[in-house]
C-alpha positions as CSV (number, residue, x, y, z in Angstrom):
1,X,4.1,-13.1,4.0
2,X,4.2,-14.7,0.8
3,X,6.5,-17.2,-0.6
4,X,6.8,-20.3,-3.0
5,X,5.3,-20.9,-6.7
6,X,1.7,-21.8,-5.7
7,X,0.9,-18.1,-4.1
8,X,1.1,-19.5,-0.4
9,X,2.2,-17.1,2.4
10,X,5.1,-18.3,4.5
11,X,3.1,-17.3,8.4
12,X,-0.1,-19.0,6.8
13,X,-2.0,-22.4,6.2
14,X,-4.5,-22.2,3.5
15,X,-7.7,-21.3,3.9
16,X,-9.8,-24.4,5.2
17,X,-6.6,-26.3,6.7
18,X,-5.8,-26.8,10.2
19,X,-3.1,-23.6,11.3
20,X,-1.0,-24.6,14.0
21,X,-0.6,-22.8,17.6
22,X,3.0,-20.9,18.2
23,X,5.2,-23.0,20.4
24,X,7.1,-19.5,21.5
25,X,7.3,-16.2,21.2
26,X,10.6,-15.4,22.0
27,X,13.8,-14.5,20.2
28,X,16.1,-17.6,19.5
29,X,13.1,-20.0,19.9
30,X,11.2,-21.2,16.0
31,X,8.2,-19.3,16.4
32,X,5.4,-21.1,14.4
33,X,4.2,-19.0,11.2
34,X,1.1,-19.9,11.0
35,X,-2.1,-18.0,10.9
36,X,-4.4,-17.4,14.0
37,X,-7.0,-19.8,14.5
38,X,-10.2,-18.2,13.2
39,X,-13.3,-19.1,15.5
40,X,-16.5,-21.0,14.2
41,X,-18.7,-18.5,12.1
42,X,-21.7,-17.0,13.2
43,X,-23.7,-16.9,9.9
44,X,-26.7,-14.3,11.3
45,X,-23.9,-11.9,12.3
46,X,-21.8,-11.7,9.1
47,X,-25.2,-11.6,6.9
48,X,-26.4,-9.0,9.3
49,X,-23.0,-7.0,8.8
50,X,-23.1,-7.2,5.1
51,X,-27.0,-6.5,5.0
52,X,-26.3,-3.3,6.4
53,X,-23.6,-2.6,3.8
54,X,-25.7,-3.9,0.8
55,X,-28.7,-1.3,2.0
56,X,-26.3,2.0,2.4
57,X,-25.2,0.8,-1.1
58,X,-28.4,0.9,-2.9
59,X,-29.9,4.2,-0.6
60,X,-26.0,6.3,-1.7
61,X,-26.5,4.7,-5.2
62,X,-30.2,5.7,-5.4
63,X,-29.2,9.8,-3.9
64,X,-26.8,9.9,-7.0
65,X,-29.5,9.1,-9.3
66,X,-32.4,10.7,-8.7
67,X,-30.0,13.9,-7.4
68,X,-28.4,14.2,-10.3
69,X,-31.2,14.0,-12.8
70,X,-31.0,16.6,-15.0
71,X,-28.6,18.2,-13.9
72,X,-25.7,20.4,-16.2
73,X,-22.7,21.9,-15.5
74,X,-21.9,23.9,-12.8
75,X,-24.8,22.9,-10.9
76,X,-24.2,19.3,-11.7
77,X,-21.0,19.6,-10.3
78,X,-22.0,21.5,-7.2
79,X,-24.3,19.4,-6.1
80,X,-22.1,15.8,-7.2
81,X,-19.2,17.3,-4.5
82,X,-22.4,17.3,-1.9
83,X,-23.5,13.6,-2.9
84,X,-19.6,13.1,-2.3
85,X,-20.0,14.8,1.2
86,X,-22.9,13.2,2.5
87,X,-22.4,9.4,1.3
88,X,-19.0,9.7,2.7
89,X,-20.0,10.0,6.3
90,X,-22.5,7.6,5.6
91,X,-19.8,5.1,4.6
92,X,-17.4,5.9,7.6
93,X,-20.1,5.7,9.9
94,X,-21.1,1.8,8.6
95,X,-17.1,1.1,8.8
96,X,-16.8,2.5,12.2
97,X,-20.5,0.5,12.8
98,X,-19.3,-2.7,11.9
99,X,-15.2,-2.6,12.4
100,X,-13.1,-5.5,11.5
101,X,-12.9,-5.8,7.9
102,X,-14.9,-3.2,7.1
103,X,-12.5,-0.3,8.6
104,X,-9.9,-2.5,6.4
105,X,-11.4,-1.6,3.6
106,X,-12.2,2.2,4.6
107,X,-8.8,2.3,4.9
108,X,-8.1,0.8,1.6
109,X,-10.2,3.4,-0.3
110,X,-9.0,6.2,2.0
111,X,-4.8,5.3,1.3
112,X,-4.6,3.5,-2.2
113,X,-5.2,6.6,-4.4
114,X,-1.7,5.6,-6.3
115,X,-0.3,8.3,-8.7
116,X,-4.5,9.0,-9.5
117,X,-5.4,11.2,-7.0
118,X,-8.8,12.4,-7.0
119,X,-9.5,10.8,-10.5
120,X,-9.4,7.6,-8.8
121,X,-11.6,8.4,-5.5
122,X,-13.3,11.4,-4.8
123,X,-11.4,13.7,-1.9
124,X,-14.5,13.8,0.3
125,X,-14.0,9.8,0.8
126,X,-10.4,10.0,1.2
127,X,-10.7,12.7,3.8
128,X,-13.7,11.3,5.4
129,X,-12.0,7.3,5.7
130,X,-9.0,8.7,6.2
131,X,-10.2,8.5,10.2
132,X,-10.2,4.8,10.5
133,X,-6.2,4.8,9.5
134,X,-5.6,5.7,13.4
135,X,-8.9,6.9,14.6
136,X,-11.2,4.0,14.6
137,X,-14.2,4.1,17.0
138,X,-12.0,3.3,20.6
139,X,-13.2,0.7,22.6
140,X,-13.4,0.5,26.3
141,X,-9.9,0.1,27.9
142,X,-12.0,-3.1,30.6
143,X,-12.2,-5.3,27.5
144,X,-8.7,-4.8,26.3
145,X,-7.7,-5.0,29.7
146,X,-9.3,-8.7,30.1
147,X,-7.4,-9.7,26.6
148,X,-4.2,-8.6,28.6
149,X,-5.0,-10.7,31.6
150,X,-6.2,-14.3,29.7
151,X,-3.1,-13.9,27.4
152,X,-0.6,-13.1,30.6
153,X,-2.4,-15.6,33.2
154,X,-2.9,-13.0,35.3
155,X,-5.6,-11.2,37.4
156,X,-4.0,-7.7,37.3
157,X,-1.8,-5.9,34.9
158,X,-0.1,-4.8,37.3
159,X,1.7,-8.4,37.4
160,X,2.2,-7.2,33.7
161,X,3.2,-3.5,33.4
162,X,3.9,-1.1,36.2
163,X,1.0,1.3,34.6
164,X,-0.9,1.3,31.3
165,X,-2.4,4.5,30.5
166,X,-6.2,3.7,29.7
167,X,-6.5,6.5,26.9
168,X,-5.7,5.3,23.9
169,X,-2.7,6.7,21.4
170,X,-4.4,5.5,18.4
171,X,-7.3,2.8,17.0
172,X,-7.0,0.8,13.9
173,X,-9.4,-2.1,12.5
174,X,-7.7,-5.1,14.3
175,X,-6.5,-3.4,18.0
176,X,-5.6,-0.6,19.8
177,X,-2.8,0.7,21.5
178,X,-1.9,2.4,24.5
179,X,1.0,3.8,26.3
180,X,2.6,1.7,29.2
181,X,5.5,1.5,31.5
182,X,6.9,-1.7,32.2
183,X,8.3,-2.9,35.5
184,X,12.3,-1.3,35.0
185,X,11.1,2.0,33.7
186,X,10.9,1.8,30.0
187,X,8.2,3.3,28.2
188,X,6.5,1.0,25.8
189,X,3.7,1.2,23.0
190,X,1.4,-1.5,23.8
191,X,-0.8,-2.8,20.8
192,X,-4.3,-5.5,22.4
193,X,-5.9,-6.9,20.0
194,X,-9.8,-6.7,20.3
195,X,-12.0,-9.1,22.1
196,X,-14.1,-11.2,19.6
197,X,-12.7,-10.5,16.6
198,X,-11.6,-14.3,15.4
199,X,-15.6,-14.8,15.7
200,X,-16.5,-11.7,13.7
201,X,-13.6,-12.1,11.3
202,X,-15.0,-15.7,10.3
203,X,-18.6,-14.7,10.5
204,X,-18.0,-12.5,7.8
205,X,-15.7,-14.1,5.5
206,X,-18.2,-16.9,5.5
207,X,-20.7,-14.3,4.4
208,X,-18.0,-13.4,1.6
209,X,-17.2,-16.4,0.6
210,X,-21.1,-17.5,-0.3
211,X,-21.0,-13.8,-2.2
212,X,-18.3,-15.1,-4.2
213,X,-19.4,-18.0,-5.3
214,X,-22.3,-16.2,-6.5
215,X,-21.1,-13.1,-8.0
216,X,-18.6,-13.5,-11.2
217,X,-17.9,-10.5,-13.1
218,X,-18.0,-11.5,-16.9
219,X,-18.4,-14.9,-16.0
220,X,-15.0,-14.7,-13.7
221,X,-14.3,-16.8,-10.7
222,X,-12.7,-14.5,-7.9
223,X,-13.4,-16.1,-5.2
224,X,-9.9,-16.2,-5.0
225,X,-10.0,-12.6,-3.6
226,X,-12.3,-13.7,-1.2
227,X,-9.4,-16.8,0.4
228,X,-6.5,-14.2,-0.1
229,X,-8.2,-11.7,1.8
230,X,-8.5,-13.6,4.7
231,X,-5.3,-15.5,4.5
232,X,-3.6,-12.5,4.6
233,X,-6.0,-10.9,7.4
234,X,-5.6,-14.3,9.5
235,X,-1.6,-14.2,9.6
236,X,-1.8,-10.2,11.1
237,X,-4.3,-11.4,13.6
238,X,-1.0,-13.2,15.4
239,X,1.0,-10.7,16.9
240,X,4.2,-13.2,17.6
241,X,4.2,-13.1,14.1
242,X,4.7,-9.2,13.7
243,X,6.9,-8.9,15.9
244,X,9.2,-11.4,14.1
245,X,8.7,-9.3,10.5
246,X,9.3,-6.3,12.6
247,X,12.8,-7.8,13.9
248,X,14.1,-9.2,10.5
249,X,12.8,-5.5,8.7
250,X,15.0,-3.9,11.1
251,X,18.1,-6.1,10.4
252,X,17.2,-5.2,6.5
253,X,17.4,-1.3,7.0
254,X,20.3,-1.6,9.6
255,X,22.5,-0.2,7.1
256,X,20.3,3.1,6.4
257,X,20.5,5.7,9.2
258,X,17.2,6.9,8.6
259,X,15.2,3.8,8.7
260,X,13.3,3.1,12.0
261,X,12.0,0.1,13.3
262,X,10.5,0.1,16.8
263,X,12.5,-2.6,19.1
264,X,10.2,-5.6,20.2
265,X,9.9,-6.4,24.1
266,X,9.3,-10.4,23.6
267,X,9.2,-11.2,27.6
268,X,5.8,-8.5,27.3
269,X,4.5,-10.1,23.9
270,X,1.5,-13.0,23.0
271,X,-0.2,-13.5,20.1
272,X,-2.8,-10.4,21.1
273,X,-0.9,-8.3,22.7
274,X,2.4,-6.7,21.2
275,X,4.8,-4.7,22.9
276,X,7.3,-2.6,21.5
277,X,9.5,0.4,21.8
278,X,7.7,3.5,22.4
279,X,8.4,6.6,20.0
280,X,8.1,9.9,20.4
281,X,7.3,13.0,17.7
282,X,6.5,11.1,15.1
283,X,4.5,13.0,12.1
284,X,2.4,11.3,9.4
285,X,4.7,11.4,6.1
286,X,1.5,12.4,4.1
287,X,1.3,15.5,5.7
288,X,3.1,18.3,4.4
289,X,2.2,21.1,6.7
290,X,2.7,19.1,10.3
291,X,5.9,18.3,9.0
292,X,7.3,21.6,8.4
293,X,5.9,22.7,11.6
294,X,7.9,19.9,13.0
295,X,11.6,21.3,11.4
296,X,11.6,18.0,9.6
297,X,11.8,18.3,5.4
298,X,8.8,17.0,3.0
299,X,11.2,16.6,0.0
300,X,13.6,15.0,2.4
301,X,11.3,12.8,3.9
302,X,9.7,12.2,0.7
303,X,13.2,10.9,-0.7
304,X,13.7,8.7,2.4
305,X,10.3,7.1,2.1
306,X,10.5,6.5,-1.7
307,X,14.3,4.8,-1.6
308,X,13.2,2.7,1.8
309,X,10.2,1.0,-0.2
310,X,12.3,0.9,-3.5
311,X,15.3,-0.8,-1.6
312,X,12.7,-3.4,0.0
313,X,10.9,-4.3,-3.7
314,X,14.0,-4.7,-5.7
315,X,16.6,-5.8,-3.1
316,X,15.0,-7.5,0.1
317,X,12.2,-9.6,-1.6
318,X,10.2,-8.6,1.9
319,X,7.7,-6.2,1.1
320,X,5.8,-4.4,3.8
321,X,2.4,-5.2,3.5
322,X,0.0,-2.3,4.6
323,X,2.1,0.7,4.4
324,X,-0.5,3.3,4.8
325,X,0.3,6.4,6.7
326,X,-1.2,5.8,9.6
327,X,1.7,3.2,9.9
328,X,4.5,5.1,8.3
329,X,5.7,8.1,10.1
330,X,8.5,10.6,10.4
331,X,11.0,11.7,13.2
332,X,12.9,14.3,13.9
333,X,16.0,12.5,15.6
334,X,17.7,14.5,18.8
335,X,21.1,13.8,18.7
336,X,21.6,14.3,14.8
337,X,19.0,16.5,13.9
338,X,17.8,14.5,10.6
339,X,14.4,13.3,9.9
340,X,14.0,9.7,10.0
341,X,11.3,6.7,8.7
342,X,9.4,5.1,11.3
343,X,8.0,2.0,10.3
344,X,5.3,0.3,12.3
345,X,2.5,-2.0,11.4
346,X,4.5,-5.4,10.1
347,X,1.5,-8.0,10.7
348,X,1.6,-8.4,7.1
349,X,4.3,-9.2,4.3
350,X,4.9,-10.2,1.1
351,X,7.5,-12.2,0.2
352,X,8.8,-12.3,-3.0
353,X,10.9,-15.2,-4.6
354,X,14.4,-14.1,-6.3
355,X,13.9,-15.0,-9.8
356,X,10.0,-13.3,-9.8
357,X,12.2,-10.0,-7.6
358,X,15.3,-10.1,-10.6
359,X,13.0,-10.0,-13.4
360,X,10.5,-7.2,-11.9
361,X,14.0,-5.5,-11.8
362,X,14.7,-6.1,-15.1
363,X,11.7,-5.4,-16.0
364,X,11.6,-1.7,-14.3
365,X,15.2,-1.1,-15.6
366,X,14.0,-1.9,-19.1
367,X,11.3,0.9,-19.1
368,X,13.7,3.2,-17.8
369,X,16.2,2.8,-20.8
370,X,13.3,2.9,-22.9
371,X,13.9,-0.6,-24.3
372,X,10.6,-1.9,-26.2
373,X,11.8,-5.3,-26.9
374,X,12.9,-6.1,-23.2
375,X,9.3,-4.6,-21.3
376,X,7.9,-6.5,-24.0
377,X,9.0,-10.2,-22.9
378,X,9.1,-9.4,-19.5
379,X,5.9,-7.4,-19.2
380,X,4.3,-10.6,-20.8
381,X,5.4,-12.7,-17.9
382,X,3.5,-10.6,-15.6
383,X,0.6,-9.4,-17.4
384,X,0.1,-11.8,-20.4
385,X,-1.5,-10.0,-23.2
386,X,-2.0,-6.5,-21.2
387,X,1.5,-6.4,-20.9
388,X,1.9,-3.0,-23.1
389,X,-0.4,-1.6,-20.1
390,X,1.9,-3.1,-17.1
391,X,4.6,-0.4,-17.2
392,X,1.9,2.6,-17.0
393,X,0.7,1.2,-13.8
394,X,4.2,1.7,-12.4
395,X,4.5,5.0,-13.5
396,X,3.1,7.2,-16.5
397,X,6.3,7.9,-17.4
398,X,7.1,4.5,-18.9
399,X,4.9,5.2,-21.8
400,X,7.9,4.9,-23.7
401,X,8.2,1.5,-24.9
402,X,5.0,0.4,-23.5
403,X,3.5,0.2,-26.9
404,X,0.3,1.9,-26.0
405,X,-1.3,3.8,-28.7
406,X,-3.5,6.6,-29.0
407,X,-6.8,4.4,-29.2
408,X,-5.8,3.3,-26.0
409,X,-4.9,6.9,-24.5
410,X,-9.0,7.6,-26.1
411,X,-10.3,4.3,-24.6
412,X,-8.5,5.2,-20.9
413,X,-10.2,8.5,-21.1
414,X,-13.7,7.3,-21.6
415,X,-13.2,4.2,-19.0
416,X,-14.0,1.8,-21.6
417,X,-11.4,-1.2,-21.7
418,X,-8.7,-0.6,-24.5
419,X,-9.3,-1.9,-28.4
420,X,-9.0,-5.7,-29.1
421,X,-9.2,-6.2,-25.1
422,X,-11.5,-8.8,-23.6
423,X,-12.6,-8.5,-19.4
424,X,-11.5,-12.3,-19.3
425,X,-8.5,-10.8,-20.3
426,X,-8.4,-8.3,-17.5
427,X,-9.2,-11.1,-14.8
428,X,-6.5,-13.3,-15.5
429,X,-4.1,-10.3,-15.5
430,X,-4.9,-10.3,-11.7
431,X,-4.6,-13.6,-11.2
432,X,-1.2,-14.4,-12.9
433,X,-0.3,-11.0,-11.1
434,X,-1.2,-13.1,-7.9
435,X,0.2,-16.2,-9.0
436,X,3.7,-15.1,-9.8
437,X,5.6,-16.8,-6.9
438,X,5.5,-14.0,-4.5
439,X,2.4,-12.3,-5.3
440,X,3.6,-9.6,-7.2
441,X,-0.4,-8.1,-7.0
442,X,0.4,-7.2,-3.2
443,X,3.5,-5.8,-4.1
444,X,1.6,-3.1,-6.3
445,X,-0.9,-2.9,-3.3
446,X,2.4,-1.8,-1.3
447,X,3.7,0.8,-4.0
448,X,0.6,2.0,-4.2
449,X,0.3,3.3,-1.0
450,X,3.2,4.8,-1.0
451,X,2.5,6.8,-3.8
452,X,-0.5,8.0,-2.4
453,X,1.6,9.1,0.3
454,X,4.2,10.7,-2.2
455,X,1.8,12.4,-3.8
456,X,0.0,14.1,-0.5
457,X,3.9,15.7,-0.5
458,X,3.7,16.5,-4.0
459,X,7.0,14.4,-4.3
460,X,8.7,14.6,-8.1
461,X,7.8,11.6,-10.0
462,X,11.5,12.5,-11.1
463,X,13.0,11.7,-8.0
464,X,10.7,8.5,-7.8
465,X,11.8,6.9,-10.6
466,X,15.3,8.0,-9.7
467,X,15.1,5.7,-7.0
468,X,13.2,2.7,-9.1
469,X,16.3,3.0,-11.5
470,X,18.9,2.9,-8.5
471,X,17.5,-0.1,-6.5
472,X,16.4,-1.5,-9.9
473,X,19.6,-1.7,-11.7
474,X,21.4,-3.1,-7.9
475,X,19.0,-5.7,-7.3
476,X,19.0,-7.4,-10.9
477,X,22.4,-9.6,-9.7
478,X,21.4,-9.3,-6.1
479,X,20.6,-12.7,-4.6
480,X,18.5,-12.8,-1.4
481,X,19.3,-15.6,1.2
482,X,16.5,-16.3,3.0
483,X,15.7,-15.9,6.6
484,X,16.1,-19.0,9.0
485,X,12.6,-19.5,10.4
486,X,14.8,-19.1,14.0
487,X,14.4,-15.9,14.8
488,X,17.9,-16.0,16.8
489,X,19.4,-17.8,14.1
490,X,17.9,-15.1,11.3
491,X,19.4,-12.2,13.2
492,X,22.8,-13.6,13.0
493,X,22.4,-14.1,9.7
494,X,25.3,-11.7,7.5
495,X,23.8,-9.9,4.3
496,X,25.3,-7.3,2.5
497,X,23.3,-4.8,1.4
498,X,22.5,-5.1,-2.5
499,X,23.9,-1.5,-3.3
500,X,26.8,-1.9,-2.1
501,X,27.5,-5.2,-4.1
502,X,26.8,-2.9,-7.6
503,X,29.1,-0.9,-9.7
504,X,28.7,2.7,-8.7
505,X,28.7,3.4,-12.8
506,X,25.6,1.0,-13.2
507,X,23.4,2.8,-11.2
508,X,24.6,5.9,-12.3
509,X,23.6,5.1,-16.2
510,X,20.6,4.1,-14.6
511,X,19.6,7.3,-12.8
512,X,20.6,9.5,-15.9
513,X,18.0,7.6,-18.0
514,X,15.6,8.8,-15.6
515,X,16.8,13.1,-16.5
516,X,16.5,11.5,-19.7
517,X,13.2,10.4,-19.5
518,X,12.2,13.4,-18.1
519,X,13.6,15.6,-21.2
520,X,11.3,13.1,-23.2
521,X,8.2,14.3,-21.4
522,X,9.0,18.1,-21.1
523,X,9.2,18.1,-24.8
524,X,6.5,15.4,-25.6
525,X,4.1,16.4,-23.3
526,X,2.8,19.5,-25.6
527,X,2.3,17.3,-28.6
528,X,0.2,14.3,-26.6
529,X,-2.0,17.4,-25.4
530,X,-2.4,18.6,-28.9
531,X,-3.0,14.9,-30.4
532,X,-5.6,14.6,-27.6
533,X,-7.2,17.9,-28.3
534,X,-7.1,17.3,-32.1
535,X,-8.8,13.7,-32.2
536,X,-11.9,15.4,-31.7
537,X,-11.5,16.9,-34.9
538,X,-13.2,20.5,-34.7
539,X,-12.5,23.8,-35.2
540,X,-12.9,24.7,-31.4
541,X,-10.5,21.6,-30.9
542,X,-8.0,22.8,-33.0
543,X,-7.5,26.3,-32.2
544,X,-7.6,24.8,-28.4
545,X,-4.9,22.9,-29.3
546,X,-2.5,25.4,-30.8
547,X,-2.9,27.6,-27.7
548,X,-2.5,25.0,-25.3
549,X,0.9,24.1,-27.0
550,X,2.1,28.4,-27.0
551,X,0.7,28.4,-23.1
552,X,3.1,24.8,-22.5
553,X,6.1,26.0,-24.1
554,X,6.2,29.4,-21.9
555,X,5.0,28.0,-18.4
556,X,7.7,25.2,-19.5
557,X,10.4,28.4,-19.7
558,X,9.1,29.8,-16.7
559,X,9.5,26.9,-14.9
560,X,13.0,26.3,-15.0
561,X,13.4,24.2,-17.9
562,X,12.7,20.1,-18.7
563,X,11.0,17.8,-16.2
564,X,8.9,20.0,-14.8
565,X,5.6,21.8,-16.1
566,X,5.6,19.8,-19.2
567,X,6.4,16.8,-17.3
568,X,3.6,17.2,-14.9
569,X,1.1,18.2,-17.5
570,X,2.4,14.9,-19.7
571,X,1.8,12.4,-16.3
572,X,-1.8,13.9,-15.6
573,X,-3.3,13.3,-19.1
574,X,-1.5,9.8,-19.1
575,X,-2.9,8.9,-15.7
576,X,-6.6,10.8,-16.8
């Protein structure tokens, strides 16, 4: 979790400081936010590690070469999806090699695919890494069990749990978890951390760290990256500190019937091994098909997952930090019949300060209504001179305003970097990102992943924004007290939530910019594909373009009218 000016995480010390060990991990006691103790590195293993990455790197970078020499059209193409195929399964099989961090990262490439899709990152790797989400190599249930008995004290987990099923439910790159039943009855979820990971985890950040200091991208230091990166993997490798983000998450959605967070069993709980609520039928939200088969919704789900993470940027400044789907799921609840968010996963968060939290709502507001002069300041806050290109990253449909011009639009489509645009420029739009008192970089990591998911359900960018401008447009007065760092103390804690606090005609106006934005690009949307077409300035271009804007306007008709066809056809040349 993040918090304060300087970009450091409340639950962390900095890199290189001395973190201090939790006093207790029990509700009503102060439990101690800092990060986990990394071991002493073992430099021959993390250079090992990252040898074997660096040499699957150059043999997949040399197949693409000398495979697609000479290679045109449909055969290029053919035999690109293969290269795709094949170097795919070499990658999993090197993240499922070496674990740790590097299923982190499979699982980054596999879930952050934002509102690009396949533009971004080839299917094949997004279906091949996809795996390591919840199906990461498992690992024999002895070692977990010995975790269980030096964190407990005991010599049996039977002293523990009344049984613990040794087959695991699912396997992600920091632990596993299994299915138990403690002493009374109840059915838990067990999560164990995996033996020897503080060593590996430092043996290879001090292989990344030399890296960094050696390798700087137009003369850019990022070793920044590098510190973050294990800060934030350091604070999830403390379990008492899940378990407390898990708790306070649950008192933020308490108001929303279709928010879900697992209940915590603290008396069962150490820094490796976390214990919580066990729950049944849950579906990942990113797929369609198992959720239909399930009676639940998509679009309903969909609406549910994209007002929960809306409601917790703008209005609870506590922003889950790894929301991919293998830790967001959907239920199907008994008693009322209506699908529900399960949330699980809350190692880490990002905390973002109030006045960074009301201007990112201003700022979203203001490219809703379309108002130049307002994205303008604010977007220059954030993104310094890039700022015209901030809004698109939230959502092509903020091109309005944004003041990005058709040279851009060219530039975008030949991945070169915009006119008049330096790649110093785009480094320090990262790091003021990171440095804005809450690490608004993280944030975007967040809604990124949840658009990935959105998109999977072929969710309305309509509907999204409809809940940007609603949670937008509440949290711009909203002012967030913070949590007492007693958890007992933080749970009795009174806080109204931020939409109820707003005029009911405020977030109205708001939403109907959004139809209104979407009128813009039903209408709009023709004419970009025509400019587009037409800056190539041939006859084939031009008689291209006049039949691609007769085939818009009648698929727009058949459609059902604005904000749909056009609209979709408008987003994918903005995001291409």
């Amino acid at each position: 979790s993040c918090s304060g000016r300087g970009g450091t995480r409340s639950g962390t010390t900095l890199p290189g400081s001395e973190p201090e060990r939790a006093e207790a991990s029990g509700p009503g006691k102060a439990v101690s936010k800092r990060r986990a103790k990394m071991a002493s590195p073992n430099f021959a293993m993390g250079m090992g590690r990252a040898m074997l990455a660096q040499q699957l790197f150059h043999e997949v970078k040399g197949d693409y070469e000398k495979s697609l020499e000479g290679k045109e059209g449909d055969e290029r193409e053919k035999t690109l999806q293969e290269l795709h195929l094949r170097s795919a399964d070499k990658c999993l099989k090197l993240a499922q090699r070496n674990g740790g961090i590097y299923n982190k990262a499979a699982q980054f490439v596999a879930s952050l695919q934002a509102g690009a899709g396949d533009a971004s990152i080839p299917k094949p790797y997004i279906d091949a890494l996809k795996v390591v989400c919840d199906k990461a190599p498992f690992r024999p249930f002895a070692d977990l069990a010995q975790v269980v008995k030096e964190d407990f004290g005991v010599d049996s987990l039977d002293e523990v749990f009344k049984s613990v099923d040794e087959s695991p439910l699912a396997a992600a790159s920091l632990a596993q978890v299994h299915r138990a039943v403690l002493k009374d009855g109840t059915e838990v979820a067990v999560k164990i951390q995996y033996p020897g990971l503080l060593e590996q985890m430092a043996s290879d950040f001090a292989v990344f760290r030399m890296f960094g200091q050696q390798i700087k991208p137009g003369g850019f230091d990022l070793t920044w990256v590098v510190n973050d990166f294990e800060v934030s993997i350091s604070a999830e490798l403390d379990f008492t500190i899940e378990g407390r983000n898990a708790e306070l998450t649950g008192k933020d959605f308490a108001h929303q019937p279709y928010a879900k967070v697992p209940k915590v069993f603290w008396e069962h709980t150490t820094k490796r091994v976390l214990t919580m609520e066990f729950v049944t039928g849950m579906v990942p939200t990113n797929d369609a098909r198992a959720l239909a088969e399930a009676g639940m919704d998509p679009y309903r789900v969909g609406c549910m997952l994209s007002d929960l993470f809306a409601e917790m940027v703008f209005c609870t400044g506590r922003v889950h930090g790894d929301p991919h789907a293998g830790n967001v799921y959907a239920i199907l609840d008994k008693e009322t019949k209506r699908e529900k968010i399960v949330l699980l996963d809350h190692g880490l968060y990002h905390d973002v300060a109030n006045d960074l939290r009301k201007d990112f709502c201003e700022f979203v507001s203001a490219c809703v209504e379309r108002d130049g002069g307002r994205m303008k300041t604010l977007g220059e806050r954030f993104a310094g001179p890039l700022y015209r290109f901030f809004p698109i990253i939230l959502s092509p449909w903020f091109v309005f305003g944004s003041k990005v011009s058709l040279e851009d639009i060219r530039a975008a489509k030949q991945k070169r970097i915009p006119p008049g645009v330096e790649l110093k420029q785009v480094g320090e739009f990262l790091v003021g990102l990171h440095d804005t008192g809450g690490n608004l970089l993280g944030v975007l990591h967040s809604m990124g992943y949840i658009r990935g998911i959105l998109n999977c359900l072929k969710f309305p960018e309509r509907r999204r924004l409809k809940s940007f401008a609603k949670y937008a447009k509440a949290g711009c007065d909203y002012e967030v007290e913070p949590y007492d760092e007693d958890l007992g103390k933080a749970k009795e804690q009174v806080k109204k939530p931020a939409l109820e606090l707003s005029t009911a005609a405020k977030v109205g106006v708001a939403m109907m910019h959004v139809d209104l934005l979407a009128l813009l690009i039903s209408v709009l949307a023709p004419v970009a594909i025509v400019l587009l077409v037409l800056g190539k300035r041939t006859t084939f271009g031009i008689v291209g373009a006049i039949l691609v804007l007769i085939v818009s306007f009648f698929y727009q008709r058949s459609a059902g009218g604005p904000g749909t066809a056009a609209a979709g056809e408008g987003e994918a040349i903005i995001l291409d």
